[in-house]
Backbone as JSON, one array per atom type, in Angstrom:
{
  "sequence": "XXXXXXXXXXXXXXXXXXXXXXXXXXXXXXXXXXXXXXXXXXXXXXXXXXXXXXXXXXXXXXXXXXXXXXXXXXXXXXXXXXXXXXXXXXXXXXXXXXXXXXXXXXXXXXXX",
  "N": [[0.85, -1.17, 0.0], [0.61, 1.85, -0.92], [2.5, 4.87, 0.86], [2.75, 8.02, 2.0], [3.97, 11.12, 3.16], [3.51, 13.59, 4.45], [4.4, 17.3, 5.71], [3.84, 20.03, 7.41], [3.62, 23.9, 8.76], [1.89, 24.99, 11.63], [0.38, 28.37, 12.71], [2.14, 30.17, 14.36], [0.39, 30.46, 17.27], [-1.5, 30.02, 19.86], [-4.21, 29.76, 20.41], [-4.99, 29.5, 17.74], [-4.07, 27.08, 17.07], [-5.1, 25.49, 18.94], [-8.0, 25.76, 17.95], [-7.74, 24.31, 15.51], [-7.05, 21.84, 15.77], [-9.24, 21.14, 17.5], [-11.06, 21.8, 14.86], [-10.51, 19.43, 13.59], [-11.15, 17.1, 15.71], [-13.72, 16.04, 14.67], [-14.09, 16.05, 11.6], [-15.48, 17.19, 9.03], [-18.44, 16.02, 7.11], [-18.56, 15.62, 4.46], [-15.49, 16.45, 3.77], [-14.51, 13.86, 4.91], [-15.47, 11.98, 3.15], [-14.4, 13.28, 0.61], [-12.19, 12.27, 0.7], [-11.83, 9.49, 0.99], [-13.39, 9.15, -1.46], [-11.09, 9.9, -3.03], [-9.0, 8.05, -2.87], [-7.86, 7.32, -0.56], [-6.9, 5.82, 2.51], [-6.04, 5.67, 4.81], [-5.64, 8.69, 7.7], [-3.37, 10.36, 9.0], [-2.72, 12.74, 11.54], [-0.05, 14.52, 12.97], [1.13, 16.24, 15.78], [3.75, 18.81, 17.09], [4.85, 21.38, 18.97], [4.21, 23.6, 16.27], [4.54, 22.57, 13.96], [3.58, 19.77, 11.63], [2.9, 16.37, 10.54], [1.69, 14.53, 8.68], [0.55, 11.28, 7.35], [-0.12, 9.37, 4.97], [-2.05, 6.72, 3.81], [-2.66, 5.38, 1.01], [-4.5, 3.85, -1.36], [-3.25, 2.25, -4.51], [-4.49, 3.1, -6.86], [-4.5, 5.92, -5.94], [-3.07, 9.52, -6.51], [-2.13, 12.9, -6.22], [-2.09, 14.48, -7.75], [-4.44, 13.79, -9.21], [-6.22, 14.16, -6.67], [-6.03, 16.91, -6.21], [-7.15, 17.92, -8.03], [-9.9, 17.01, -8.03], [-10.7, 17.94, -5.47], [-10.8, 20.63, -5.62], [-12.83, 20.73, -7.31], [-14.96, 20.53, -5.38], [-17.11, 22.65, -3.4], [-17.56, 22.51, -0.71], [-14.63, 21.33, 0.54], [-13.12, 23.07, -0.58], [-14.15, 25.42, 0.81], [-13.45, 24.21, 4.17], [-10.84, 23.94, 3.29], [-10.13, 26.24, 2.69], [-11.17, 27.69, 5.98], [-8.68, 26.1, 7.13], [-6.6, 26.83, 6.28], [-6.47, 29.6, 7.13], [-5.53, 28.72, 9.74], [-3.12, 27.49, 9.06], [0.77, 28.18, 8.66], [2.79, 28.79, 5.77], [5.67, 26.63, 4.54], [9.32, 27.68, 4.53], [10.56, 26.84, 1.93], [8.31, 26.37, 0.43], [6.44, 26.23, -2.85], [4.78, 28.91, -4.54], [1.54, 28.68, -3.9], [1.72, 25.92, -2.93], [1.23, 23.92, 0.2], [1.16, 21.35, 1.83], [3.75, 19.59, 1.98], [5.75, 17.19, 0.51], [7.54, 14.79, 2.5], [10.88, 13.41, 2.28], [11.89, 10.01, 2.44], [13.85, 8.42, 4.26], [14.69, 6.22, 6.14], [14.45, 2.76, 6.88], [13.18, 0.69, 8.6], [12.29, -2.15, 8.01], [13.48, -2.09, 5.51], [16.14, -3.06, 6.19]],
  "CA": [[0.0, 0.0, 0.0], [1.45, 3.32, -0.75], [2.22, 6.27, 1.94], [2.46, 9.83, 1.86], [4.33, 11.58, 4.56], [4.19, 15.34, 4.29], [4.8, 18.33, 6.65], [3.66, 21.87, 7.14], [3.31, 24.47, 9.9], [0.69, 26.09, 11.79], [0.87, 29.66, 12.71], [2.79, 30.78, 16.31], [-0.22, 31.03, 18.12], [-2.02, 28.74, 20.8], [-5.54, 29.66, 20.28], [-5.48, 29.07, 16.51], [-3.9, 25.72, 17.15], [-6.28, 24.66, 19.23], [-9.12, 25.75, 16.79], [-7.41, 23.55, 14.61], [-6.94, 20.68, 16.48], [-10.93, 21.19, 17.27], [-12.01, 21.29, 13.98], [-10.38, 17.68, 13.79], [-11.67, 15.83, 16.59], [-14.13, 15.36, 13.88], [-13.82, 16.64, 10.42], [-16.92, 17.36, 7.58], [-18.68, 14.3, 6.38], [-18.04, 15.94, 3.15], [-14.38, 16.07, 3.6], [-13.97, 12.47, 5.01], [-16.4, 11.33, 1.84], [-13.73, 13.12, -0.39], [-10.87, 11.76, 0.96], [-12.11, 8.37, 0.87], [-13.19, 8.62, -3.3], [-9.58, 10.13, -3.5], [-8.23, 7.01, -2.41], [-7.1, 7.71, 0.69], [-7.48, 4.35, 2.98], [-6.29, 6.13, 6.18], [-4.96, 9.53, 7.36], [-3.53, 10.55, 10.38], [-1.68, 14.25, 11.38], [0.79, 14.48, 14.14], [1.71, 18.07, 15.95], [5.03, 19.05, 17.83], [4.07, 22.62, 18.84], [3.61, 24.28, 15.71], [4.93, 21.51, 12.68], [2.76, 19.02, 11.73], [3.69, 15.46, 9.86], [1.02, 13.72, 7.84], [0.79, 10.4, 7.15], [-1.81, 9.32, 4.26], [-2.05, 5.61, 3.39], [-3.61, 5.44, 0.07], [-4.59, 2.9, -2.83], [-3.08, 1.75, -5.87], [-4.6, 4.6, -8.15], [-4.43, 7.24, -5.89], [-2.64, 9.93, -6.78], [-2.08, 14.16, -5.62], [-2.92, 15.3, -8.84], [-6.47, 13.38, -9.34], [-6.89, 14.61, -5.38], [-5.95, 18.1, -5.63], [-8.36, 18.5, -8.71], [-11.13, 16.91, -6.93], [-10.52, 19.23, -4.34], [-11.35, 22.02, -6.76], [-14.72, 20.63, -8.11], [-15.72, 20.3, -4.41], [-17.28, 23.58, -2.43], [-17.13, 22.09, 0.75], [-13.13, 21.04, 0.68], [-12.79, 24.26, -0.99], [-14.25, 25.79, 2.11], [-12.51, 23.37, 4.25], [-9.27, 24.52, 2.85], [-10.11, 28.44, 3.08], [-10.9, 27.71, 6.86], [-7.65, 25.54, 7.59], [-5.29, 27.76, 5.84], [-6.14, 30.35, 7.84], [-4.24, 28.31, 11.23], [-1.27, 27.22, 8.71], [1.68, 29.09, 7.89], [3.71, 28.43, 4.6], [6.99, 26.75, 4.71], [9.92, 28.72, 4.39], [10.97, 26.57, 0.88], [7.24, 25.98, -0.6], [6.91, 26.48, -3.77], [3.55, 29.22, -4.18], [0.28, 27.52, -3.64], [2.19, 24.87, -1.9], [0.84, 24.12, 1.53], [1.65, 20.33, 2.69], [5.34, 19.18, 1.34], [5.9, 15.47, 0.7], [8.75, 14.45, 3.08], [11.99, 12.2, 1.93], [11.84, 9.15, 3.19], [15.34, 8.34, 5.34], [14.96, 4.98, 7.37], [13.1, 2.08, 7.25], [13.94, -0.78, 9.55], [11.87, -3.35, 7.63], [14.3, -2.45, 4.4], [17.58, -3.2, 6.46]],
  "C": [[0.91, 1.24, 0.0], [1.22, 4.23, 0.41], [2.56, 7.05, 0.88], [2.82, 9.68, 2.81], [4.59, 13.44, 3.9], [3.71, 16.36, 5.5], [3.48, 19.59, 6.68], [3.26, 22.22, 8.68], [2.34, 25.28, 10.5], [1.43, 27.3, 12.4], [0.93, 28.88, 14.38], [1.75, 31.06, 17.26], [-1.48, 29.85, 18.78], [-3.4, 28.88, 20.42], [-5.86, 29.1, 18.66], [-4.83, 27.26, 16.16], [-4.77, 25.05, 17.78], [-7.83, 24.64, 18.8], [-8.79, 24.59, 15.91], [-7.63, 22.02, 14.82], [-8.85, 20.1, 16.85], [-11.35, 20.92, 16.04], [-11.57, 19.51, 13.69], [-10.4, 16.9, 14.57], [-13.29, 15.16, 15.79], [-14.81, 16.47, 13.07], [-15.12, 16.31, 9.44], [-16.79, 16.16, 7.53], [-18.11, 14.73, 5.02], [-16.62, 15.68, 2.4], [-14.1, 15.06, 3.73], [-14.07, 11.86, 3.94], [-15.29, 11.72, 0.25], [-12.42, 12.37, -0.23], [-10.87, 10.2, 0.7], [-12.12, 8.13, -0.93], [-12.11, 9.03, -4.17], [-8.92, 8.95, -3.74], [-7.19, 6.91, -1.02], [-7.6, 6.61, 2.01], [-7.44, 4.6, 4.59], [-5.4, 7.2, 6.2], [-4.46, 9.55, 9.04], [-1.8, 11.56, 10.07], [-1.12, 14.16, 13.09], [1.62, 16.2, 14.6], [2.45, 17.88, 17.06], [5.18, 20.21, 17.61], [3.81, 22.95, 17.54], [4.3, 22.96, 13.94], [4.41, 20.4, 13.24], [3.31, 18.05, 10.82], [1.78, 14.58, 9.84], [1.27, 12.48, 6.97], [-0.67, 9.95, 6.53], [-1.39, 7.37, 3.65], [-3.24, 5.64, 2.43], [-3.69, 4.01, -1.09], [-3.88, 3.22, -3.9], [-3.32, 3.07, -6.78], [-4.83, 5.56, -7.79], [-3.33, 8.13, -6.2], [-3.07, 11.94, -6.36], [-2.69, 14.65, -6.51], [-4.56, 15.21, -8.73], [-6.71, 14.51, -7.69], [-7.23, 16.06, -5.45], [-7.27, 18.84, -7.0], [-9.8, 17.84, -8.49], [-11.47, 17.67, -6.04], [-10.94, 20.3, -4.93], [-12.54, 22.08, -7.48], [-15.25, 20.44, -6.85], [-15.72, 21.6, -3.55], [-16.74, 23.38, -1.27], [-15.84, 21.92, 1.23], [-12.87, 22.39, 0.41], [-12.93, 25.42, 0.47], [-13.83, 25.24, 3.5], [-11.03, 23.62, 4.58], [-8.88, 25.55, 2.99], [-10.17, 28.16, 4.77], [-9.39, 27.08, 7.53], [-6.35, 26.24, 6.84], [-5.32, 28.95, 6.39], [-5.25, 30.09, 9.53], [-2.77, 27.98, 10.22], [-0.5, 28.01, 8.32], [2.48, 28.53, 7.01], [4.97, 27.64, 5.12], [7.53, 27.42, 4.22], [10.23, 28.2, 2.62], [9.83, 26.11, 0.37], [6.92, 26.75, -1.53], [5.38, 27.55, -3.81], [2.69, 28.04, -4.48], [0.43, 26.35, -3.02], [2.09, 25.17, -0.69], [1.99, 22.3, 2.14], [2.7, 19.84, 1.93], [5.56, 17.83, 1.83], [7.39, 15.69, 1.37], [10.11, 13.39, 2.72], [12.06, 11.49, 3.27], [13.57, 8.68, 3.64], [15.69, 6.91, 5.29], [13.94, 4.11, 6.32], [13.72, 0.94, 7.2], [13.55, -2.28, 8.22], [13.07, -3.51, 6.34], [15.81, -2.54, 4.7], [17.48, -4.94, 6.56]]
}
């Protein structure tokens, strides 16, 4: 099964992190519903004060592209995306319109 591991940071400030963190103790049906006909099999975001690490386990024919233009025929993600980009801040090396940055993979015990 393929991963995804990518990054990004929220802004310097405690209250809009914990808005954040709120809106995901449970996230739009809408959004779960796209994430799912993305191909997205399971997700899960990890925070160490203000940098976050995403981990997306997806199917066979998913892919960023198909996702991110799904994402664009859907209001709801669209709105979604306008509320949750107001807690993140850019990385310092993303490229514009780049928000979450796939991570290089390093390690991995099982391939020693």
């Amino acid at each position: 099964m393929p991963r995804h591991c990518l990054t990004l940071d929220l802004r310097d400030d405690a209250h809009a992190i914990s808005e954040y963190k709120r809106y995901h103790e449970k996230i739009w049906p809408e959004v779960k519903e796209s994430l799912f006909t993305a191909g997205v099999l399971d997700m899960e975001i990890y925070l160490l004060e203000t940098r976050m690490f995403m981990i997306m386990d997806v199917s066979d024919e998913f892919t960023m592209a198909r996702k991110a233009t799904m994402d664009l025929a859907n209001p709801k993600v669209q709105e979604w995306e306008t509320i949750m980009h107001g807690f993140q801040q850019d990385l310092p090396w993303a490229k514009p319109g780049e928000k979450w940055i796939p991570m290089e993979k390093v390690f991995s015990l099982a391939a020693q």
